[in-house]
C-alpha positions as CSV (number, residue, x, y, z in Angstrom):
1,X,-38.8,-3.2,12.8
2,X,-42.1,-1.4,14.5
3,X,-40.7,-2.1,17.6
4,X,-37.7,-0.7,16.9
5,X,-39.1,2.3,15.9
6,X,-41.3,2.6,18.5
7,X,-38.1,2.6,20.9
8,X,-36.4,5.8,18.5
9,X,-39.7,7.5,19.1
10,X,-40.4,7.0,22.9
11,X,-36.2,7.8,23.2
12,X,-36.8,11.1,21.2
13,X,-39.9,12.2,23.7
14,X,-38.2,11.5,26.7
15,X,-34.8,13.5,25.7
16,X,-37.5,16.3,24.7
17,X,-38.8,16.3,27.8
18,X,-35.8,16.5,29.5
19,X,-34.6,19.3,27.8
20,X,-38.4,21.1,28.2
21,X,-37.5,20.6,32.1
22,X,-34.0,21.6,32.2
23,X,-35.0,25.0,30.4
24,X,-38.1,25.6,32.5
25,X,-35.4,25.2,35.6
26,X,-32.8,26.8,34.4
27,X,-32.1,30.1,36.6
28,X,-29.8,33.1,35.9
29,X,-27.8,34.8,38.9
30,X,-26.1,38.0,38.8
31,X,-24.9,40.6,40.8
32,X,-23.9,38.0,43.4
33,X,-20.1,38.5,44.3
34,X,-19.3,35.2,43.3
35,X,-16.2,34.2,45.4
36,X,-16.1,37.7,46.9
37,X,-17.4,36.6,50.0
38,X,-20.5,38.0,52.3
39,X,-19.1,41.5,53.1
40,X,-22.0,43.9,53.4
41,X,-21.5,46.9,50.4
42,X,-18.9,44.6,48.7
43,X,-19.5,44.8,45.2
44,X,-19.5,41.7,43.0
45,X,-16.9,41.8,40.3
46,X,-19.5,41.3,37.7
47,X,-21.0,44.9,39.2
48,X,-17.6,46.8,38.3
49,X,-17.2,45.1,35.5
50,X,-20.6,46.8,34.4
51,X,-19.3,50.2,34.6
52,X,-16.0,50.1,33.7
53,X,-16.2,51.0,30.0
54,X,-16.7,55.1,29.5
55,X,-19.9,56.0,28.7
56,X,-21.2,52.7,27.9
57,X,-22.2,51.0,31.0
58,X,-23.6,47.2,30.8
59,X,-27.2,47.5,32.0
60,X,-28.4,44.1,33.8
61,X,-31.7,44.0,30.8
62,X,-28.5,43.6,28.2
63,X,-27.2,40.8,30.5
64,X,-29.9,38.9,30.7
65,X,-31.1,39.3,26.6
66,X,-27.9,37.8,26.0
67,X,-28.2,35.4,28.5
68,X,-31.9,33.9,27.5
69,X,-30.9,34.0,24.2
70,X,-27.9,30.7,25.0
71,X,-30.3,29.1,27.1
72,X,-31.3,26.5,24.7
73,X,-28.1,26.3,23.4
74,X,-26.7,25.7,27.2
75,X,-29.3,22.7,27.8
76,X,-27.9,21.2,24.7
77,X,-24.7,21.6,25.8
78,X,-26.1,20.0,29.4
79,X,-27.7,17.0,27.5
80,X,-25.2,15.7,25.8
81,X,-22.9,15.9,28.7
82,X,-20.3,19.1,27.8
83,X,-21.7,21.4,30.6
84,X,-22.4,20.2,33.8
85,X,-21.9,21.4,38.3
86,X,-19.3,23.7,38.0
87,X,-18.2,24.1,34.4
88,X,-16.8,27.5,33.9
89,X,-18.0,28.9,30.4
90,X,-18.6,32.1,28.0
91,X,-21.8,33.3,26.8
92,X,-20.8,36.3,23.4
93,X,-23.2,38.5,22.5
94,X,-21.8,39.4,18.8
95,X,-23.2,42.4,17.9
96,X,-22.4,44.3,21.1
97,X,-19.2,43.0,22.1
98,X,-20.6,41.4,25.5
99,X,-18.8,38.6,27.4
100,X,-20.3,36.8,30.0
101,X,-18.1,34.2,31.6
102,X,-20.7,32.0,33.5
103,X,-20.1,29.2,35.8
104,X,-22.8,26.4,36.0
105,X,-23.8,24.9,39.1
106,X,-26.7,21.8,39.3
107,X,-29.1,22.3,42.3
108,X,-30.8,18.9,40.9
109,X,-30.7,16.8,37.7
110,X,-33.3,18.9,36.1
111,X,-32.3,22.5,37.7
112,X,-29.5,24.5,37.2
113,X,-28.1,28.0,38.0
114,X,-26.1,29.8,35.7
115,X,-23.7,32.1,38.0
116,X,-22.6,35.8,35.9
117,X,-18.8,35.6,37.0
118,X,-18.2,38.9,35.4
119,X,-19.3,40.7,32.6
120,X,-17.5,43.1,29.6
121,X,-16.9,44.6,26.3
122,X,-14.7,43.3,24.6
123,X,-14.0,42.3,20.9
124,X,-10.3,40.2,21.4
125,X,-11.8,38.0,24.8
126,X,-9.5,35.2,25.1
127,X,-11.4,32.5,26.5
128,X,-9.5,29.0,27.9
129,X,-8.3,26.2,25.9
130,X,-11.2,24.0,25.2
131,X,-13.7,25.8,27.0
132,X,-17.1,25.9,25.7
133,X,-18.0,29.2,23.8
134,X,-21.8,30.5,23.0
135,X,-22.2,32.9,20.6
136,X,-25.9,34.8,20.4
């Protein structure tokens, strides 16, 4: 029985500090012209996407609130397996009407970059079936 527990307890410190090295490691990239190519003064999507909505412009701070806000919630989702190199997903900022559809990419088992595909205001964003939704 102690030895048993002992196991539950060493389990439980290792998977916290695998999620304690996954968040310190866990990078946010925007404003990259993801997929765009390398064309010098080509805007990324995500940097239209920013301006597009009259009068209310998405500044990059707004971005990345809602951004470190899922990050615990995004190494969950890494942990147990749901997100992992090049899962496409949607981080919503509810009170603002933000949607971020991210892609992750895994530079290493403990390091990940979370690519800003494009960003907007939105309240009826349809996201894919099954694809995993973050709400902060």
């Amino acid at each position: 029985m102690m030895s048993l527990l002992r196991e539950t307890i060493l389990k439980h410190l290792l998977l916290e500090k695998k999620i304690a090295a996954i968040r310190a490691n866990l990078t946010i990239v925007f404003n990259l012209g993801y997929k765009r190519g390398e064309v010098l003064g080509m805007k990324s999507h995500a940097e239209f996407r920013k301006n597009r909505h009259q009068g209310d412009s998405i500044r990059d701070y707004d971005i990345l609130q809602a951004v470190e806000k899922a990050k615990d919630d995004i190494v969950q989702y890494i942990v147990i397996g749901d997100l992992y190199n090049g899962v496409e997903f949607v981080i919503k900022e509810s009170s603002t009407l933000l949607n971020i559809p991210v892609i992750l990419e895994e530079v290493s088992p403990y390091e990940f970059n979370i690519f800003i595909k494009t960003v907007m205001k939105k309240s009826e964003f349809t996201v894919g079936v099954g694809q995993i939704v973050i709400w902060v």
